[in-house]
KOLDOSE-468367 format. One record per residue: x, y, z of N, C-alpha, C in turn; residue in one letter; residue number from 0; chain. Coordinates in steps of 0.02 Angstrom, whole numbers, padded with zeros to 5 digits. Atoms other than C-alpha are relative to their C-alpha. Example, Ala and Ser with C-alpha at 12.3 -4.5 7.8 and 13.67 -1.06 7.14 Angstrom:
<recs>
     n.px     n.py     n.pz    ca.px    ca.py    ca.pz     c.px     c.py     c.pz   resn   resi   chain
    00045   -00059    00000    00615   -00225    00390    00045    00060    00000      A      0       A
   -00042   -00059   -00003    00684   -00053    00357   -00039    00055    00037      S      1       A
</recs>
This chain:
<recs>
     n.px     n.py     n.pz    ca.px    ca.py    ca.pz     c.px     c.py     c.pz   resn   resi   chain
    00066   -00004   -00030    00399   -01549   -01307   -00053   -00004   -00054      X      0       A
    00067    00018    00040    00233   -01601   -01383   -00035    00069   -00023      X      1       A
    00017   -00082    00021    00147   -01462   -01466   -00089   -00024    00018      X      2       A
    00084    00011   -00033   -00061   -01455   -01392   -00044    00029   -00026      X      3       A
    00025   -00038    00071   -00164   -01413   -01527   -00074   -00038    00045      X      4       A
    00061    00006   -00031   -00347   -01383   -01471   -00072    00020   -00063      X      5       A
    00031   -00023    00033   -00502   -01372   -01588   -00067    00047    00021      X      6       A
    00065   -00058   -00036   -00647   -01239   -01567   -00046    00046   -00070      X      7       A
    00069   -00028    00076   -00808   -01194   -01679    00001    00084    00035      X      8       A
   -00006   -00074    00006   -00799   -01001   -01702   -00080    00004   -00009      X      9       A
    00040   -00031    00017   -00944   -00883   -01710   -00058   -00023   -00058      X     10       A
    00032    00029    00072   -00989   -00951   -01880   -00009   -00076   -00003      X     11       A
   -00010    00078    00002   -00957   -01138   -01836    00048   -00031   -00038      X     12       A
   -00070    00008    00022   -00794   -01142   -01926    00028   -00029    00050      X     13       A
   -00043    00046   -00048   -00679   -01262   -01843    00069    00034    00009      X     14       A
   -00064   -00042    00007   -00524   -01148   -01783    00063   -00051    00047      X     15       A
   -00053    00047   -00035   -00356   -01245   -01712    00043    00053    00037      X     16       A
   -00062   -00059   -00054   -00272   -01152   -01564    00075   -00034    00027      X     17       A
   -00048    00023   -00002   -00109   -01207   -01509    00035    00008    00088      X     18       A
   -00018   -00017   -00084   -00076   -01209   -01298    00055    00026   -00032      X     19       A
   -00065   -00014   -00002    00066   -01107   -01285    00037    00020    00083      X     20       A
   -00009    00002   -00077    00068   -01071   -01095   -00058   -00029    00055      X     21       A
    00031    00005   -00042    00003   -01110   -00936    00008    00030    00059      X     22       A
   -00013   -00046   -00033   -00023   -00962   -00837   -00056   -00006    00079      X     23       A
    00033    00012   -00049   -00081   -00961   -00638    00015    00081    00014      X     24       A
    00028   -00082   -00011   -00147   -00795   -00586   -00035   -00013    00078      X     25       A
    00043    00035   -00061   -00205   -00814   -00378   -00023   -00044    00012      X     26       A
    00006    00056    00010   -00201   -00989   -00396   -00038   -00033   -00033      X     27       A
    00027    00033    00055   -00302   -01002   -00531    00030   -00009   -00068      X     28       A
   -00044    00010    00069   -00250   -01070   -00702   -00045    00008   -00070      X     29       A
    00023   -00040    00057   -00265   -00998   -00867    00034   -00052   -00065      X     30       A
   -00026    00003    00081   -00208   -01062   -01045   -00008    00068   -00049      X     31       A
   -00016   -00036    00033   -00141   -00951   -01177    00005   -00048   -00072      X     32       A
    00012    00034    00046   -00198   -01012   -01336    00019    00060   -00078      X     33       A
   -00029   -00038    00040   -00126   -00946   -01504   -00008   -00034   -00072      X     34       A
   -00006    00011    00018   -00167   -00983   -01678    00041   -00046   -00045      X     35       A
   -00060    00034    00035   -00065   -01107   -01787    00016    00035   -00045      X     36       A
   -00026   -00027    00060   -00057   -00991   -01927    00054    00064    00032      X     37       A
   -00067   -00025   -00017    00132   -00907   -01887   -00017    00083   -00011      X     38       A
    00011   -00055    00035    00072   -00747   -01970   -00030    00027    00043      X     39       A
    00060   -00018   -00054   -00063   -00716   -01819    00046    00023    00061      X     40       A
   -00039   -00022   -00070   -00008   -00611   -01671   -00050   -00012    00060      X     41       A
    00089    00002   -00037   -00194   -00657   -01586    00032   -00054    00027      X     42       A
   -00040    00038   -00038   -00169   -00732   -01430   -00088    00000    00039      X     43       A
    00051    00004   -00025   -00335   -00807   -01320    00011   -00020    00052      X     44       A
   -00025    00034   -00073   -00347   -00842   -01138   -00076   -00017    00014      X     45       A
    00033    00029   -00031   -00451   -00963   -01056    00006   -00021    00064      X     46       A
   -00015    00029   -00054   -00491   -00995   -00895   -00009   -00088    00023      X     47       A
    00003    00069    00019   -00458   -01181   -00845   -00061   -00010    00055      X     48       A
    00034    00010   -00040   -00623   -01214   -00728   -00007   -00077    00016      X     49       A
    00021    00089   -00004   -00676   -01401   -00644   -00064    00007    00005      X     50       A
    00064    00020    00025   -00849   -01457   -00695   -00038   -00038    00069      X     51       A
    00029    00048   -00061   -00950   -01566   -00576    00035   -00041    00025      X     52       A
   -00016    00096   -00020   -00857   -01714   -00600    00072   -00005    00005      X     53       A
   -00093   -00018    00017   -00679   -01635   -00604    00016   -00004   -00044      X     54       A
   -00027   -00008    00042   -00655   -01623   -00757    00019    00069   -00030      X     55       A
   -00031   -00056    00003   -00550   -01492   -00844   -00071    00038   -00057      X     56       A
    00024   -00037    00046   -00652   -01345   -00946    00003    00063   -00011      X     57       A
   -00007   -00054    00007   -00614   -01196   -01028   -00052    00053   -00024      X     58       A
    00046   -00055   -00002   -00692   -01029   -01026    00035    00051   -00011      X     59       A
   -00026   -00044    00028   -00652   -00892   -01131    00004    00051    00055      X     60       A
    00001   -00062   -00031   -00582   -00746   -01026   -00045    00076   -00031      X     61       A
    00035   -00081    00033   -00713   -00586   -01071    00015    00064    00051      X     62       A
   -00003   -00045   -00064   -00660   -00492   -00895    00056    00060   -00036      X     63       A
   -00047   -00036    00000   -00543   -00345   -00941    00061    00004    00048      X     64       A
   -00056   -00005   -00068   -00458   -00345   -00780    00040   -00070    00001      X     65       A
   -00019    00058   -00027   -00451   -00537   -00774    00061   -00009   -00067      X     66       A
   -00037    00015    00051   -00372   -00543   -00957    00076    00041    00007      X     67       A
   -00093   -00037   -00015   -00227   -00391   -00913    00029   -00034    00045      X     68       A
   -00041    00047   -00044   -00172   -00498   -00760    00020   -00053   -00030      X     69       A
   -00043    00038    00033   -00147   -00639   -00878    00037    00030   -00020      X     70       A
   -00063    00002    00046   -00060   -00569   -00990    00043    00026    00029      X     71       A
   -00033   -00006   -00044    00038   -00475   -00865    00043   -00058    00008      X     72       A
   -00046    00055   -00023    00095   -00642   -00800    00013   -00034   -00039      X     73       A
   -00051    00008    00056    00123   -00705   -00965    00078    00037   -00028      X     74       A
   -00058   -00022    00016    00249   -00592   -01012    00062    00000    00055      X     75       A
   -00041    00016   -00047    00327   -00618   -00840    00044   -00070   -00013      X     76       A
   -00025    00045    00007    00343   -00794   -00894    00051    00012   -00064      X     77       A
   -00005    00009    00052    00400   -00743   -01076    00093    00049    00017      X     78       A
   -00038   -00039   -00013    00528   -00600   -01014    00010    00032    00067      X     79       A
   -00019   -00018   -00087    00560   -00580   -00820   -00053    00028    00035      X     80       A
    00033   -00041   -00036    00485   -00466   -00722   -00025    00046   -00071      X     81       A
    00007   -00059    00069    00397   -00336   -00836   -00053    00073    00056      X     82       A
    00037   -00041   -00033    00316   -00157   -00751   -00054    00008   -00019      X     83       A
</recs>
C-alpha cells in the first residue's frame, strides 16, 4: 500500500509532512488520522474530511474534545478490536 504523505504550514509557516494513517468514520462522518513521518513522534492529528461547495474533499482540524475522543475511540477499535 502507498504511503499518503500530506503537507501543512504550522503555526510558524513551517512546512510539516503528516502521513494518512487511517480513515476513521464516526456517525457517518469521516475523519483522517494523520501522524508525523518522524518514527520517534507518538503525535497523532485528526481531521475532519468536510465537502466544500463544489465537492471537493477538505480537511479541518478536529478542536472538539468530544468529537476528537470518539475518533480516537474508533481508532483504536480499528487498531485493536473492540476497546472499553
Amino acid at each position: 500500500m502507498e504511503r499518503e504523505i500530506m503537507k501543512f504550514k504550522d503555526e510558524d509557516g513551517n512546512v510539516v509532512e503528516l502521513e494518512a494513517v487511517a480513515r476513521v468514520y464516526v456517525e457517518e462522518q469521516e475523519y483522517l488520522v494523520l501522524a508525523p513521518l518522524d518514527e520517534n513522534s507518538e503525535d497523532e492529528f485528526v481531521f475532519r474530511v468536510d465537502k466544500d461547495s463544489e465537492g471537493k474533499e477538505e480537511l479541518n482540524a478536529v478542536e472538539d474534545d468530544v468529537e476528537f475522543l470518539k475518533v480516537k475511540k474508533e481508532y483504536k477499535n480499528l487498531l485493536y478490536g473492540e476497546v472499553e
